[in-house]
C-alpha positions as CSV (number, residue, x, y, z in Angstrom):
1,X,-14.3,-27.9,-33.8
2,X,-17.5,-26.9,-32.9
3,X,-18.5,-22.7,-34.5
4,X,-18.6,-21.5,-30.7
5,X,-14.8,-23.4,-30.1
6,X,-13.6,-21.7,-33.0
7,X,-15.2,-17.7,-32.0
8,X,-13.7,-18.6,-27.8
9,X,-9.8,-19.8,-29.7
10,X,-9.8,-17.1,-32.3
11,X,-10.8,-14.7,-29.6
12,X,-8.2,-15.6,-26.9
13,X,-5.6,-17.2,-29.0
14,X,-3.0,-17.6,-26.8
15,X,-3.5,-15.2,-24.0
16,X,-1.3,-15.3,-21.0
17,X,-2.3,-17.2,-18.1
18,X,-1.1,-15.7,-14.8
19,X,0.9,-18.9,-14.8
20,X,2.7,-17.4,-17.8
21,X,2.7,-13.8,-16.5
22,X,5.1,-15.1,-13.2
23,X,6.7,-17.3,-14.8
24,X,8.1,-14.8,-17.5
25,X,8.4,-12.0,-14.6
26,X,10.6,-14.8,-12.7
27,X,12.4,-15.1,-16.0
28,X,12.8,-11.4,-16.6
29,X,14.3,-11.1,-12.8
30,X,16.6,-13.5,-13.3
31,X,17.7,-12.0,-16.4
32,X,17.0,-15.4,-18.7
33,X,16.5,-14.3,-22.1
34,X,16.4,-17.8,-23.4
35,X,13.4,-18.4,-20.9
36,X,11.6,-15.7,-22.2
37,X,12.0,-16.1,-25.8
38,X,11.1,-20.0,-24.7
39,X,7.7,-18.7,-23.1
40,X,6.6,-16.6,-25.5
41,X,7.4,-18.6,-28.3
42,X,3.7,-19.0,-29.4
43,X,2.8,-15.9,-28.4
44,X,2.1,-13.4,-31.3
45,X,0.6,-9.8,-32.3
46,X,-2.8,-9.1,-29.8
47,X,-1.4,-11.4,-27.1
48,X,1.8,-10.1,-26.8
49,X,0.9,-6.7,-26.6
50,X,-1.8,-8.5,-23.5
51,X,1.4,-9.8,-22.0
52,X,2.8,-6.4,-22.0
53,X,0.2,-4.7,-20.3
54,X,0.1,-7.3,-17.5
55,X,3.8,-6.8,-16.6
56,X,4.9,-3.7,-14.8
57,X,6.8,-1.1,-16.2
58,X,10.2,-2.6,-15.7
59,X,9.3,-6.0,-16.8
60,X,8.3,-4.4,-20.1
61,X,11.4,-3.0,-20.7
62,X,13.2,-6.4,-19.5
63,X,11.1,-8.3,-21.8
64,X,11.8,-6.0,-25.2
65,X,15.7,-5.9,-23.9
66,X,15.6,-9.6,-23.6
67,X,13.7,-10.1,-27.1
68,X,16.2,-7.9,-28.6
69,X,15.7,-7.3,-32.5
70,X,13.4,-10.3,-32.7
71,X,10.8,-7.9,-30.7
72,X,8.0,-6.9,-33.3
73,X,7.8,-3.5,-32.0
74,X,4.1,-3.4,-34.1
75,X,3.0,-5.3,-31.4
76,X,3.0,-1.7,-29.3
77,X,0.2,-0.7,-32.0
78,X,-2.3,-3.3,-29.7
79,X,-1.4,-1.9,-26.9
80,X,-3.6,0.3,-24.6
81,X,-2.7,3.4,-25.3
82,X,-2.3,4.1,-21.4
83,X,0.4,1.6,-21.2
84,X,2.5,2.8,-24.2
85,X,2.6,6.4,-22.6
């Protein structure tokens, strides 16, 4: 993997693609925790807290309800302070 492949993955990691943003809002709607632990499985730290900000409000909560204990809640620490209020 070429220097300028490694900078672009480390950079974006796993961010979610608008694909995954509906996909886990549909999930959250339809109240399937095991969808959205299965969607987010790879997802970690920075991106999470990415995820998060692209959901609305109440898909925020219905994503840390549906996570449970499993939720890192030192994800929040990445998110925009905006958000968290």
């Amino acid at each position: 993997m070429s220097e300028i492949e490694q900078s672009t993955t480390r950079e974006q990691g796993t961010a979610p693609t608008p694909e995954l943003v509906r996909a886990i809002g549909d999930a959250i709607t339809a109240d399937d925790a095991a969808e959205i632990r299965s969607l987010i499985t790879d997802i970690k730290g920075p991106d999470l807290a990415d995820l998060i900000e692209l959901l609305s409000p109440g898909q925020r909560v219905g994503l840390i309800q549906a996570l449970g204990p499993d939720f890192d809640f030192e994800v929040l620490a990445w998110v925009d302070e905006k958000v968290r209020d």
